[in-house]
C-alpha positions in Angstrom: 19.9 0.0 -15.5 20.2 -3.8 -14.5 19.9 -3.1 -11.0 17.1 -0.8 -11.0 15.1 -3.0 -13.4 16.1 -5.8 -10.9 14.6 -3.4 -7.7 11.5 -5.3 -6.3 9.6 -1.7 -6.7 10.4 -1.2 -9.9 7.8 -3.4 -12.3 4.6 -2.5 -9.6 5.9 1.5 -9.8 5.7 0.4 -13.5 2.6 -0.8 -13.4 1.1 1.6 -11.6 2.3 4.7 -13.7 1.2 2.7 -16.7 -2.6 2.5 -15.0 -2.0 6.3 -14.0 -0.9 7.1 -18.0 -4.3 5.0 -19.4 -6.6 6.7 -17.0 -5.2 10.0 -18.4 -5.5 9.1 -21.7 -9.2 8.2 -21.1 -10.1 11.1 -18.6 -7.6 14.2 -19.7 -8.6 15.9 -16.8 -7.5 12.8 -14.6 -4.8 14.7 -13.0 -6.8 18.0 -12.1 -7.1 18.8 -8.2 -9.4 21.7 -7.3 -10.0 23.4 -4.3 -13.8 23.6 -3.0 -14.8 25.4 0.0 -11.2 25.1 1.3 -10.7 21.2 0.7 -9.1 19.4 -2.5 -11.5 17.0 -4.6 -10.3 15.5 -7.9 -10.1 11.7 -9.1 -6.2 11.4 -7.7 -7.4 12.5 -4.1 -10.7 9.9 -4.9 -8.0 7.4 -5.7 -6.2 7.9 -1.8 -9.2 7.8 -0.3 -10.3 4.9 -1.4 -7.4 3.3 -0.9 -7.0 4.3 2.6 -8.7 1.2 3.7 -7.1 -1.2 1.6 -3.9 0.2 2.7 -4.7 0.0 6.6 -5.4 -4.0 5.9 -2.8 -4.6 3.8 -0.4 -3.5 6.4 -1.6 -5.8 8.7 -1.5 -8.3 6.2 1.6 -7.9 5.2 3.1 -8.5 8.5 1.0 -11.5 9.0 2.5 -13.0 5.6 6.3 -11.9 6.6 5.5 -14.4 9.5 4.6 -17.0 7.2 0.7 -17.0 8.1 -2.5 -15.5 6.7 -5.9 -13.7 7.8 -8.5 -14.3 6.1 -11.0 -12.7 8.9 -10.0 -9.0 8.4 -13.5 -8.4 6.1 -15.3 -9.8 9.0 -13.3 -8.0 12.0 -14.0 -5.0 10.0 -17.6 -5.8 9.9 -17.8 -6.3 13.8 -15.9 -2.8 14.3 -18.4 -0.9 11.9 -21.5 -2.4 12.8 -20.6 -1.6 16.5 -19.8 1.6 16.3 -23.1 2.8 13.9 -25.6 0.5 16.6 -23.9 2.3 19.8 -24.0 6.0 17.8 -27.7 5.6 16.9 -28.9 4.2 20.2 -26.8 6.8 22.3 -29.9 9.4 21.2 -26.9 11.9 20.7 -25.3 11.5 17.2 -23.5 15.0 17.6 -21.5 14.2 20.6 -17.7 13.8 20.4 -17.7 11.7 23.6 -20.1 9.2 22.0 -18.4 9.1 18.8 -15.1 8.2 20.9 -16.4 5.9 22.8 -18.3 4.2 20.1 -14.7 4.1 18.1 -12.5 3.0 21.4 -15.1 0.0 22.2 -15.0 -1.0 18.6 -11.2 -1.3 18.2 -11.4 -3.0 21.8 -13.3 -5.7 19.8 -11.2 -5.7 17.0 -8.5 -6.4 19.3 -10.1 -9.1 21.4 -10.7 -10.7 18.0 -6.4 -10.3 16.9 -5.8 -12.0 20.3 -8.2 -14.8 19.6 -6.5 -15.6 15.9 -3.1 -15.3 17.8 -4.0 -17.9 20.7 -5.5 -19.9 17.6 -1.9 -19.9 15.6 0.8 -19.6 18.1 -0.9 -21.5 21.0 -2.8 -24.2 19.4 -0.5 -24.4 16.3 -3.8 -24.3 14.5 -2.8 -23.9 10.7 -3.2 -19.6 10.0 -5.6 -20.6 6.7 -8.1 -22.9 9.1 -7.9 -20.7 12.4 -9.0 -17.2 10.6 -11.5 -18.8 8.4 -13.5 -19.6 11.6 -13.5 -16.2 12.4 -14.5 -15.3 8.8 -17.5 -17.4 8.8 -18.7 -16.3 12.5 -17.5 -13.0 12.4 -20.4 -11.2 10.1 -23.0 -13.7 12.1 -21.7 -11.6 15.0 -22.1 -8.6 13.3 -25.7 -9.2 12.4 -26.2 -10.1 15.7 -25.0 -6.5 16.9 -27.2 -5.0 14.4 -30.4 -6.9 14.5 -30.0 -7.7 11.2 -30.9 -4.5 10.0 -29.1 -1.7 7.6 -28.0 1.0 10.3 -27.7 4.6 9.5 -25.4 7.0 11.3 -25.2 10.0 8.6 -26.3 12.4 11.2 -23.2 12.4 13.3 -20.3 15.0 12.2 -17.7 13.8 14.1 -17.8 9.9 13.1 -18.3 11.2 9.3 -15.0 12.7 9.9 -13.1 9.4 10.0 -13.6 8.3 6.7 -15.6 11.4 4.7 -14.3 14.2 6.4 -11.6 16.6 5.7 -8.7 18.1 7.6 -6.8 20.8 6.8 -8.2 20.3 3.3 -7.0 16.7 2.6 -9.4 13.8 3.4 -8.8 12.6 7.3 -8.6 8.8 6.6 -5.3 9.7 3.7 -3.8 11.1 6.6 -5.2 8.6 9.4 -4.0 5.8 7.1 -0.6 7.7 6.4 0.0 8.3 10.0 -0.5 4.3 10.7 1.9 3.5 7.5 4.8 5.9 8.9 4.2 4.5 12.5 4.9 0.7 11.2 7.7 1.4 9.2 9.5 3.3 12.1 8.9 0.4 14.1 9.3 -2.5 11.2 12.6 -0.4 10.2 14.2 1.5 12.8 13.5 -1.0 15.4 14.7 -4.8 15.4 11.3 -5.6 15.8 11.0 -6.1 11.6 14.1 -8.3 11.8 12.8 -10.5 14.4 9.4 -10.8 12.3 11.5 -11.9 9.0 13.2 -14.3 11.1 9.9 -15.8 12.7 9.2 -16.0 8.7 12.4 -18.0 7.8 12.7 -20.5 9.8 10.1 -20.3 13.8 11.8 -22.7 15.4 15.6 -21.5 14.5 13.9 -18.4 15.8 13.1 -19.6 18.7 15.9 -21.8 19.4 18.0 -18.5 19.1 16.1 -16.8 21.5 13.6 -15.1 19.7 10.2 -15.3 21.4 8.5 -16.7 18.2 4.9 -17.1 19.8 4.8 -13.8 21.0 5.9 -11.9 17.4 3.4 -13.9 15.8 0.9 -12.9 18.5 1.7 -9.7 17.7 1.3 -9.2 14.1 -2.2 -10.8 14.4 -3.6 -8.7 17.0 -2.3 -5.8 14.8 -4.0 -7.0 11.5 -7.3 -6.9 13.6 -6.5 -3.8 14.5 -5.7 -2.2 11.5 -9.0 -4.0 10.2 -11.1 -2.7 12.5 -10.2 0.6 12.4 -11.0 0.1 8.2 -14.4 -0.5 9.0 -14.7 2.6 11.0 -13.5 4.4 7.8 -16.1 2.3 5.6 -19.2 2.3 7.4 -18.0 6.3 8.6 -17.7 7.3 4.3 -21.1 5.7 3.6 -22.8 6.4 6.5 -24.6 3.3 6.4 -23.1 0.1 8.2 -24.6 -3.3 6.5 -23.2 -6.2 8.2 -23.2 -8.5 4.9 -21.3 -5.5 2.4 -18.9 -3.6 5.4 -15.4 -4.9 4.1 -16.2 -7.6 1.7 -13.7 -9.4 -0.4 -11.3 -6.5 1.3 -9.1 -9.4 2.5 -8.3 -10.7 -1.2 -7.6 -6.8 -2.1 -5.2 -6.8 0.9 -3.6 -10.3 0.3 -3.3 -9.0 -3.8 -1.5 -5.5 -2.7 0.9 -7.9 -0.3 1.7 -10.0 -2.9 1.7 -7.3 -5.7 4.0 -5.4 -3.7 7.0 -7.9 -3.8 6.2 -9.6 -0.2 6.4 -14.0 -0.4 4.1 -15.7 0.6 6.1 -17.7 2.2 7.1 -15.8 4.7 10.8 -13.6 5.7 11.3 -10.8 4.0 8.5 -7.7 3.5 8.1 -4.4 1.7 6.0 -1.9 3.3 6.5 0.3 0.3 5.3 -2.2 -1.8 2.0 -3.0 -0.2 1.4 0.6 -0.8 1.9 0.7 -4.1 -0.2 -2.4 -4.0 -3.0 -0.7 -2.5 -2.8 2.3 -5.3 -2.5 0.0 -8.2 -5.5 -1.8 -7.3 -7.4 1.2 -6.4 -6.0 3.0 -10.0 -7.9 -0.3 -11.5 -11.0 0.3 -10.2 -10.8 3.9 -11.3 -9.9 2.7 -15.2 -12.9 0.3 -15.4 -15.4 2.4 -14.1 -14.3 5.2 -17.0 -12.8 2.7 -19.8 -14.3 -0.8 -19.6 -17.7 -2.8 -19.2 -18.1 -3.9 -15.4 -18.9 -7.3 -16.5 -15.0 -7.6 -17.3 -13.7 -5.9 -14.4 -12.4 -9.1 -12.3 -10.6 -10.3 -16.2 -9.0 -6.7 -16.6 -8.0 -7.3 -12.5 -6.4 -10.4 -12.9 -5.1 -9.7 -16.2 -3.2 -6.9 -14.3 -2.3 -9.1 -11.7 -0.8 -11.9 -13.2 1.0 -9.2 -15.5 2.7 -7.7 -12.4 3.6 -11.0 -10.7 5.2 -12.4 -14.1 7.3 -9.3 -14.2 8.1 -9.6 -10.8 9.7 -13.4 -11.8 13.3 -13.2 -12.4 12.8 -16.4 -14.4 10.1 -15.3 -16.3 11.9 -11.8 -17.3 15.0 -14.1 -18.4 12.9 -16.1 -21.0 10.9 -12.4 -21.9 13.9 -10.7 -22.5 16.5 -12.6 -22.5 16.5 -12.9 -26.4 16.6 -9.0 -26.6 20.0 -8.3 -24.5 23.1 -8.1 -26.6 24.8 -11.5 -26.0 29.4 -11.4 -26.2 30.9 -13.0 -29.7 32.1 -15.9 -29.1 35.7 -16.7 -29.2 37.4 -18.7 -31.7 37.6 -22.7 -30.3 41.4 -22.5 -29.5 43.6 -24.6 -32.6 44.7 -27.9 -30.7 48.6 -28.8 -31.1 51.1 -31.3 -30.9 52.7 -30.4 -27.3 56.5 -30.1 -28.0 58.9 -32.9 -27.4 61.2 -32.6 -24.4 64.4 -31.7 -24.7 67.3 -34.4 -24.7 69.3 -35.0 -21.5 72.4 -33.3 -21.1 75.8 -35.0 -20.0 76.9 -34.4 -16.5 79.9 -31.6 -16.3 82.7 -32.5 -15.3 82.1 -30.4 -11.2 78.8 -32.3 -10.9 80.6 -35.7 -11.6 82.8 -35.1 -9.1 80.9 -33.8 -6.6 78.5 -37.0 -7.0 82.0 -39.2 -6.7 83.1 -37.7 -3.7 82.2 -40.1 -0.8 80.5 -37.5 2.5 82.4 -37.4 5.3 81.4 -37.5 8.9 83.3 -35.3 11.5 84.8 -36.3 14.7 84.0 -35.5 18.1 86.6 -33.7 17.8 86.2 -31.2 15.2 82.4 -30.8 16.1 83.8 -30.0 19.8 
């Protein structure tokens, strides 16, 4: 029982079944999954969908964190990747062609990319501090996108085929759950199965031990970044795709703090080394199973408290420290032994007299041989 209270997933899996029990108890039919014209709809399959996004970022993010850095321009790469692909699908004059939808999805994940390699070059390059070198990207990154779009609201809703990415269905289970679960199994096979999450946790300890042992530090932390913006941008495909509206100041807003929250929620340091994929997925659900309990239980003027009451709860938990001073009162503590009676240590015992052999034998004068008896 120690060690699995001990596990790093066991106080967020806590957590979340406890958010999962108090939606219940508010909505009794929380748990209900139908099937409706040959796809599932209930509030658990609302609650992966929803997530799906935060899940995409949070992956990135985590492996950006396990190298001891930080993005704070994944809201704003998602922006450019959303706002891009609605302005390219309404002014191809064809919103029910595949070709265009592709396109339109393959430029803007080009984008997104150019912008990972640009936050990379920043960081591992420049040695610009992660913190400073994203947060230029964050500021000009929606500009950009409003730049794309005119600053005007953009409406795609007539194209099938890009609603599919983040509202459509396949074979009856939303396509971004399985679009994001695809991306989480292909980054733990590589993270885990691979030495390529063991030279990221290195980077994370210590860079330049890293790199003094051979590891090519610049280029895993080049890495990491140009996936985060890629994993970003294909969220705002998913968000602008689900509301079929792409609004450079709204697509992915604040999605970076959810992201950074889900990391940290998860079990992953900020401080860099070691990361927990599983984690930043239950993360992304807890969060996700928060927004679900205020908008059924509790006033949305107290829904960033009930958050951060939540949060703080988790990362408490997660304190080995803070679980010793908790609980520590509560575990069954050994008796204590009796304090051991102190003595008089016994008196040595009084010489003895020589015998009569030893005498002799210390009388006897040692004698040398001769050459002769030695020859």
């Amino acid at each position: 029982m120690k060690t699995l209270v001990n596990h790093r997933l066991f106080w967020p899996s806590a957590i979340l079944a406890a958010l999962l029990l108090a939606n219940l108890l508010v909505n009794p039919s929380f748990f209900s999954i139908s099937l409706m014209d040959g796809n599932l709809f209930g509030p658990l399959v609302d609650i992966l969908r929803r997530a799906a996004p935060i899940v995409l970022v949070a992956l990135g993010m985590t492996l950006v964190i396990a190298t001891r850095g930080i993005d704070l321009s994944v809201g704003a790469v998602a922006a450019i990747s959303g706002a891009w692909a609605s302005m390219y699908i309404i002014s191809s004059g064809d919103r029910l062609s595949v070709k265009v939808v592709l396109t339109a999805a393959g430029v803007a994940l080009l984008m997104a990319l150019v912008a990972g390699v640009w936050n990379g070059f920043l960081v591992s390059v420049l040695g610009i501090q992660p913190i400073v070198a994203t947060l230029v990207l964050m500021t000009a990154g929606r500009g950009f996108a409003q730049i794309i779009t005119s600053e005007k609201i953009l409406y795609p809703d007539n194209s099938p085929a890009y609603k599919l990415i983040g509202g459509g269905y396949l074979l009856a289970v939303p396509f971004s759950i399985l679009l994001a679960g695809g991306i989480f199994a292909l980054t733990a096979v590589l993270t885990r199965k691979t030495a390529l999450g063991t030279l990221i946790e290195s980077v994370g300890v210590n860079p330049e031990a890293s790199r003094l042992a051979g590891v090519r530090s610049r280029s895993i932390t080049w890495t990491v970044y140009i996936f985060s913006a890629f994993c970003a941008g294909l969220a705002g495909l998913m968000l602008t795709s689900n509301s079929t509206s792409a609004d450079p100041n709204s697509i992915g807003l604040f999605i970076e703090l959810d992201a950074i929250l889900a990391v940290v929620i998860g079990g992953t340091s900020l401080a860099g080394g070691r990361f927990s994929l599983a984690g930043t997925l239950i993360g992304a659900f807890i969060i996700e199973a928060m927004d679900a309990f205020v908008v059924i239980a509790i006033s949305p003027r107290t829904t960033d408290v009930f958050k951060a009451c939540v949060v703080v709860a988790v990362c408490v938990l997660q304190s080995p420290d803070a679980r010793r001073v908790l609980f520590g009162r509560f575990r069954r503590r050994p008796p204590k032994e009796p304090a051991p009676v102190a003595t008089r240590p016994a008196a040595p015992p009084p010489p003895q007299a020589p015998s009569s052999v030893d005498a002799a034998i210390a009388t006897t004068p040692a004698t040398v041989p001769s050459r002769g008896d030695v020859r």
